[in-house]
C-alpha positions as CSV (number, residue, x, y, z in Angstrom):
1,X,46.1,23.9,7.3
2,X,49.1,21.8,7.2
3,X,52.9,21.7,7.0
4,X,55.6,20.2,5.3
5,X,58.4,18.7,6.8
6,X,61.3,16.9,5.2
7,X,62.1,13.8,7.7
8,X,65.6,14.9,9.6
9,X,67.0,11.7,8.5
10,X,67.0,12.8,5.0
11,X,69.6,15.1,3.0
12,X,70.1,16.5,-0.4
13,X,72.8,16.6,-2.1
14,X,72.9,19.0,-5.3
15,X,74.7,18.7,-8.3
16,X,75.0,20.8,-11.8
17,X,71.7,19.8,-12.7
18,X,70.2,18.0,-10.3
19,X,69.8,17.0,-7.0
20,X,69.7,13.7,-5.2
21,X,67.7,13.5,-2.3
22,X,68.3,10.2,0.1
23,X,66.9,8.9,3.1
24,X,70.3,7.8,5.5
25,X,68.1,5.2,7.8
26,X,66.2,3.9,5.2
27,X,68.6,3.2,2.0
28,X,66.1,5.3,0.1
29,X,67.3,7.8,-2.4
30,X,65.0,10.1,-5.7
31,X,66.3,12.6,-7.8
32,X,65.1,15.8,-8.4
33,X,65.2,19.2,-9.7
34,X,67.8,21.5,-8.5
35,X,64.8,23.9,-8.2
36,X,61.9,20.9,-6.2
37,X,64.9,20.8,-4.1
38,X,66.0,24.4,-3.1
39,X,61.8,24.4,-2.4
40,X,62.0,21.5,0.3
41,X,65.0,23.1,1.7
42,X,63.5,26.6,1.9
43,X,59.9,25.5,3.2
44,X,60.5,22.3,5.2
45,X,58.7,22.9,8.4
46,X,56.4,25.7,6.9
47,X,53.0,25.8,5.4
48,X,52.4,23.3,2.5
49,X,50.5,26.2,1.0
50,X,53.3,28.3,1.0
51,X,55.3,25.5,-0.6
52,X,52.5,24.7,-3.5
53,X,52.3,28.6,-4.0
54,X,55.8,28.6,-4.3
55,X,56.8,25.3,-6.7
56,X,54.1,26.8,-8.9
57,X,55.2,30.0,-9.5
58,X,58.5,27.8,-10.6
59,X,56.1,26.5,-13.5
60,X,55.0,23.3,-12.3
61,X,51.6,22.1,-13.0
62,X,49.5,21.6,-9.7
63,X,48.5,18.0,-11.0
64,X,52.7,17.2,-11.1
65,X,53.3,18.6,-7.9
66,X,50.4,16.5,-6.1
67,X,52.0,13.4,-7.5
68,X,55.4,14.4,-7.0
69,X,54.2,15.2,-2.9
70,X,52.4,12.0,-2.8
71,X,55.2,10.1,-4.2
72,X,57.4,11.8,-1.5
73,X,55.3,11.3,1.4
74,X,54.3,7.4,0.4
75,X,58.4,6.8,-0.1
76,X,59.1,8.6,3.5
77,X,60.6,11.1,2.6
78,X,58.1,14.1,3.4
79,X,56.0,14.3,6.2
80,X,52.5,16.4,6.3
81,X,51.0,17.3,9.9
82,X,48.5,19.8,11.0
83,X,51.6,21.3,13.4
84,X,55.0,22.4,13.0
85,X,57.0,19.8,14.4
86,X,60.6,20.8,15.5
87,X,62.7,17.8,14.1
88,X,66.4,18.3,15.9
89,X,68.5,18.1,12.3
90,X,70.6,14.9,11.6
91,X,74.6,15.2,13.0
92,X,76.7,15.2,10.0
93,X,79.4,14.8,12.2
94,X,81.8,11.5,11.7
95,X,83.6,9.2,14.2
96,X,84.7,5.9,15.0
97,X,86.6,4.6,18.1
98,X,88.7,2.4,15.8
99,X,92.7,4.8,14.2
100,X,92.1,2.0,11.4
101,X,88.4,0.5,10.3
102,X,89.8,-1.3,7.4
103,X,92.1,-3.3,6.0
104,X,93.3,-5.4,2.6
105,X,95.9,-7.9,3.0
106,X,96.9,-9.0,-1.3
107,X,98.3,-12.5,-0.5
108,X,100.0,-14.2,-3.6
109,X,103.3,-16.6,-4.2
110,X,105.6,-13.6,-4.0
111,X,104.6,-12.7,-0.5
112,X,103.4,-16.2,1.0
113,X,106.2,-16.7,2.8
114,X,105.6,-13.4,5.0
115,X,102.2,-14.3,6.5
116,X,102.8,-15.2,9.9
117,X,104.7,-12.3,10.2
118,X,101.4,-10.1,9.0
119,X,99.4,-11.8,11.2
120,X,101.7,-10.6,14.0
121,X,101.6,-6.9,12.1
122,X,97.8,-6.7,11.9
123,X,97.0,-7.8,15.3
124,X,99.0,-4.7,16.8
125,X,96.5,-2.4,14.8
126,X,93.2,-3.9,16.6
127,X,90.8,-3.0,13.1
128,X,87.4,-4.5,13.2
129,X,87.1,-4.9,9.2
130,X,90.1,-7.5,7.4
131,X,89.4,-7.9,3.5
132,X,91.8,-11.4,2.6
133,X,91.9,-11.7,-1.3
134,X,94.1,-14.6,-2.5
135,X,95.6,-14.4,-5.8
136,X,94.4,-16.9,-9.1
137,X,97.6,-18.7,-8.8
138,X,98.0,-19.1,-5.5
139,X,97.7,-22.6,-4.0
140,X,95.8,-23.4,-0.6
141,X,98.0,-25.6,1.5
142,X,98.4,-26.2,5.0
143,X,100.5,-23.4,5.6
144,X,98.2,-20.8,4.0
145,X,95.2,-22.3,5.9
146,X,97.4,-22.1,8.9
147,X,98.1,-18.4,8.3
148,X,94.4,-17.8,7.3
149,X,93.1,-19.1,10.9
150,X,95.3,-17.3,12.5
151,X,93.5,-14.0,10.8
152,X,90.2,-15.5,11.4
153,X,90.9,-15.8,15.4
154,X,92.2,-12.3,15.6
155,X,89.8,-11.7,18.5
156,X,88.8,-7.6,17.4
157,X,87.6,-8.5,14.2
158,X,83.9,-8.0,13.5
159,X,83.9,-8.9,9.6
160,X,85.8,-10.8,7.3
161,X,85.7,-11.0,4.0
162,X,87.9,-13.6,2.1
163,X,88.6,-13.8,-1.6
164,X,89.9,-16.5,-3.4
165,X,89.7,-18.4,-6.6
166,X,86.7,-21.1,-6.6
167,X,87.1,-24.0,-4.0
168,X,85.4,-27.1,-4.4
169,X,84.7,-27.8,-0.1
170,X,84.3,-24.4,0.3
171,X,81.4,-25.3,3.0
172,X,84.6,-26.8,4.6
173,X,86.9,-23.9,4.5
174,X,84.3,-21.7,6.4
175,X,83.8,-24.5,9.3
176,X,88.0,-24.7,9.3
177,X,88.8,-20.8,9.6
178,X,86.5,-20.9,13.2
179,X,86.1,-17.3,13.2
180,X,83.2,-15.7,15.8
181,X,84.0,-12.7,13.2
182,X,80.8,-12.8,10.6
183,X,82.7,-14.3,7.5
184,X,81.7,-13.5,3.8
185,X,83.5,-15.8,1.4
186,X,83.6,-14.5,-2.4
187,X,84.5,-17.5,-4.7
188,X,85.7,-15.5,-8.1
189,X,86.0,-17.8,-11.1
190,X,83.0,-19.5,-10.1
191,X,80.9,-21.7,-12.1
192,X,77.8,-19.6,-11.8
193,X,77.0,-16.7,-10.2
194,X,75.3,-17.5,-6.7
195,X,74.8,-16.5,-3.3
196,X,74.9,-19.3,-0.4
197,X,74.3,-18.7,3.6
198,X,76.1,-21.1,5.7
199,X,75.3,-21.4,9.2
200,X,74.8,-17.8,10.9
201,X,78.2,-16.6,10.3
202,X,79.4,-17.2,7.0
203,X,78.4,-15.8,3.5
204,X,78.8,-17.0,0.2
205,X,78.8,-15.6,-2.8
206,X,80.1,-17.3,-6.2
207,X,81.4,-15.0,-9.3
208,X,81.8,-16.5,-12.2
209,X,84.1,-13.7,-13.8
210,X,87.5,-13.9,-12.7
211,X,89.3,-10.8,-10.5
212,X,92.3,-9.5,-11.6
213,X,93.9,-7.9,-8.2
214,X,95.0,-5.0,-7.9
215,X,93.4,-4.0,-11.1
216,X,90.1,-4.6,-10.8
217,X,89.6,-1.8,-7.9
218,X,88.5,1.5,-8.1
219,X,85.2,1.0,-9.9
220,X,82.3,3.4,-9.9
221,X,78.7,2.1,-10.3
222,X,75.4,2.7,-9.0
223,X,75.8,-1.0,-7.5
224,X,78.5,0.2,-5.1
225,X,76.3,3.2,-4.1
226,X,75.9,3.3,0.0
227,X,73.3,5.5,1.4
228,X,74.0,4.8,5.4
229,X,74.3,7.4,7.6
230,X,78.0,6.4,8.1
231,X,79.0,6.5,4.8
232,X,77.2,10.0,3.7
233,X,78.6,11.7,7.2
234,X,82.5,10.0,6.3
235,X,82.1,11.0,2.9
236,X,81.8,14.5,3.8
237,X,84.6,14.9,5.9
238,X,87.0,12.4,4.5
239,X,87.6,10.4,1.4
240,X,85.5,7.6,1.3
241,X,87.4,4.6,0.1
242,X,91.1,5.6,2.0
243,X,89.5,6.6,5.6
244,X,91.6,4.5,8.2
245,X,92.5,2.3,5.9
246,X,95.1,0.3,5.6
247,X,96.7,-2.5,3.3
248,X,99.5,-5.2,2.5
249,X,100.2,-5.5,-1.3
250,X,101.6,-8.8,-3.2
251,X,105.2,-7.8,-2.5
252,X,104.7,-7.2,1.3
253,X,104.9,-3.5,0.6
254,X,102.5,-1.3,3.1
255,X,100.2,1.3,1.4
256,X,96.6,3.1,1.9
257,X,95.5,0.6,-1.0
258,X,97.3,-2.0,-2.7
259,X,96.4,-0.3,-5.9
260,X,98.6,2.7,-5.0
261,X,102.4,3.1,-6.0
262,X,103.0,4.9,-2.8
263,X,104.4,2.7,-0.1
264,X,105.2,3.1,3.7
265,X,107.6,0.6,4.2
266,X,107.6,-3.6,4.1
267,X,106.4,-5.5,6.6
268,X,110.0,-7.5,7.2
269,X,111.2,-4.1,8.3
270,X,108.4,-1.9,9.3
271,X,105.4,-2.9,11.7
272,X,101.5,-1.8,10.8
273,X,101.3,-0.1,14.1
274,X,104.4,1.8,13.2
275,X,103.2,3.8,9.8
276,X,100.3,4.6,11.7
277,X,102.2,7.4,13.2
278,X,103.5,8.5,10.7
279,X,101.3,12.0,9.6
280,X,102.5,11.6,5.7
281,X,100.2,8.0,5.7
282,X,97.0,10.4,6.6
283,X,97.4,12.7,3.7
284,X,94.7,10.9,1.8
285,X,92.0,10.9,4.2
286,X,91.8,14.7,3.6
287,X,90.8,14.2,0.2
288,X,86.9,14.6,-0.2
289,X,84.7,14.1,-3.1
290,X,84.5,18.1,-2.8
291,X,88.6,18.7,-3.4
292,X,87.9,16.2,-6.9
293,X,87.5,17.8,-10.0
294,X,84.0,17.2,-11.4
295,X,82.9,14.9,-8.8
296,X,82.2,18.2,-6.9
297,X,79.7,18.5,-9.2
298,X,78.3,15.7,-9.0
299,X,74.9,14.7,-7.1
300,X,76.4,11.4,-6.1
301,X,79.3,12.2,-4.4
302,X,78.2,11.8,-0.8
303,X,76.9,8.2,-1.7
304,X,80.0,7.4,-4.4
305,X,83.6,6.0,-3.2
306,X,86.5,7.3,-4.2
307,X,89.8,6.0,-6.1
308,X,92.7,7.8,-5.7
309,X,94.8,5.2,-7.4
310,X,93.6,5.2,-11.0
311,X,92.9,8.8,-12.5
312,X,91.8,10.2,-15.5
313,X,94.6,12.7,-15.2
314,X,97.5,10.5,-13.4
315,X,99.5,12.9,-12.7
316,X,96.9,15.6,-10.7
317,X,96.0,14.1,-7.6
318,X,92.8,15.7,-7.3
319,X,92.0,14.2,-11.0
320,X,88.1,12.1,-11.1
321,X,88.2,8.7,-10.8
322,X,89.5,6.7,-14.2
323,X,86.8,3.7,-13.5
324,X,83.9,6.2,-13.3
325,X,81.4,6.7,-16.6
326,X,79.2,9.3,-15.6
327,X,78.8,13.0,-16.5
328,X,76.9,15.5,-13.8
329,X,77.1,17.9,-16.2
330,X,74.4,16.2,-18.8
331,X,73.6,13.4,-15.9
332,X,74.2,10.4,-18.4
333,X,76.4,7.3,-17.6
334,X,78.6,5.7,-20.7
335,X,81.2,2.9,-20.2
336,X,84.6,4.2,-18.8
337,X,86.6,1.6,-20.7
338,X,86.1,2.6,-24.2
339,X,86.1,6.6,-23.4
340,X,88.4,7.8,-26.0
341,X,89.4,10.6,-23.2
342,X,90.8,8.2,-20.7
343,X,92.5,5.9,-23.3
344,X,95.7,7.2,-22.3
345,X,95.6,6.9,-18.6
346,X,94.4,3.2,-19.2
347,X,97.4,2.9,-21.0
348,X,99.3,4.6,-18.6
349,X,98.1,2.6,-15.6
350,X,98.2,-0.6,-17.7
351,X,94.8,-1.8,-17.4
């Protein structure tokens, strides 16, 4: 005799037609029947007997369910022992000690001239995640390297990420910023498409396409996917791209995202620290993937992120993501771009 036990730090997620199941410590993820999946939930930690006996009635073939077990058991997701073993179920509960975790800061010529003053803004916030992306046009000079070490040496800041039009000494830039932060340069308009380590700290990856900011956000794709623990358990209470985030567009405006039109004030008159007290800036966070029409149908939407600044419907809040091609309804992806449904929200938003 033995018994089946799905591993506590898996979940399942089920959508219109199917489910996904992932594992949250291991990156892994399969998807499955709605019905393989209301099995492992109904029979994990009972007989494996019971659970055959049970998938077969459903119409599966013995031979398919052997290789489906196996598959699940080689992969980690299913465990067989010859005792019940009482597994203490995953926390889906989400905290950080951190009002903020992340932040964009759009620099470009139009707001250039207000950097040292968001350098003296962001430090009040003490966020351990600053996102730097630098505009195509924008030129680096002293006084934008100047401003950009003084963001590196912002002393609670655990991650960097910096990115800017190609640069020939790159290798350089990394040594001049002297961050202890760990650094991750992206180098759009790139010759080729690489990724470099330098030292320990730093990280570099090349794109050879070139990002259009703020338009380029907002983009839904398996690629961007993230299975952690801490994104699944924030995704479930919050929405997963605006959580404790906060941003500075081109114009020195603050927002949630610098894709948004809502702003919160400009940093000439208004301090970060100060719009995070105000309750109206948290109304976002609310908004899960279960609030969004069709994502809440969607097997993905745990794992997913979640524009709120370019919709299919612009004017209902609660509208799916414009940037996102797939269907949970017949589970097929097609390119969002050239959907004659969203043609007039593109148009709308410009894009």
């Amino acid at each position: 005799m033995s018994y089946i036990h799905l591993l506590p730090s898996c979940t399942i997620t089920d959508g219109h037609r199917r489910s996904l199941l992932h594992d949250t410590q291991n990156n892994k993820n399969r998807l499955l029947s709605r019905e393989i999946a209301a099995a492992l939930k109904l029979y994990s930690g009972k007989r494996t007997d019971e659970f055959q006996s049970y998938v077969q009635n459903l119409g599966m073939k013995p031979e398919a369910l052997n290789g489906l077990l196996h598959i699940l058991i080689e992969e980690g997701f299913l465990l067989l022992s010859p005792i019940q073993i009482p597994f203490e179920a995953i926390s889906i509960e989400f905290d950080q000690p951190f009002t903020i975790t992340n932040a964009i800061i759009d620099i470009a010529n139009t707001n250039k001239h207000l950097l040292q003053k968001m350098v003296s803004s962001f430090q009040s916030i003490f966020c351990p995640h600053l996102q730097l992306r630098l505009y195509k046009d924008i030129m680096l000079d002293a006084s934008l390297m100047s401003a950009l070490a003084a963001f590196a040496e912002t002393d609670t800041l655990s991650t960097i990420e910096l990115m800017m039009p190609f640069y020939e000494d790159f290798e350089l830039l990394t040594e001049q910023l002297g961050t202890t932060a760990q650094l991750s340069l992206v180098l759009y308009n790139a010759p080729n498409d690489e990724v470099r380590q330098i030292k320990n700290t730093a990280q570099t990856i090349l794109i050879s396409e070139t990002l259009n900011f703020p338009f380029c956000c907002g983009i839904v794709d398996i690629a961007y996917f993230n299975f952690s623990i801490q994104h699944y358990t924030e995704a479930l209470h919050y929405n997963s791209c605006l959580n404790r985030k906060i941003s500075i567009d081109q114009y020195g405006y603050i927002k949630n995202c610098p894709s948004m039109k809502k702003q919160f004030g400009h940093v000439n008159d208004v301090k970060l620290s100060e719009v995070l007290k105000s309750d109206e800036f948290y109304e976002v966070s609310g908004i899960t993937k279960d609030h969004v029409s069709v994502c809440k149908s969607c097997e993905f939407r745990y794992v997913c992120t979640d524009c709120r600044a370019y919709l299919e419907k612009p004017d209902e809040f609660n509208s799916k993501p414009l940037k996102c091609g797939y269907d949970p309804f017949t589970c097929t992806w097609n390119e969002w771009s050239i959907d004659p449904a969203k043609q007039a929200a593109i148009h709308y938003y410009g894009l």
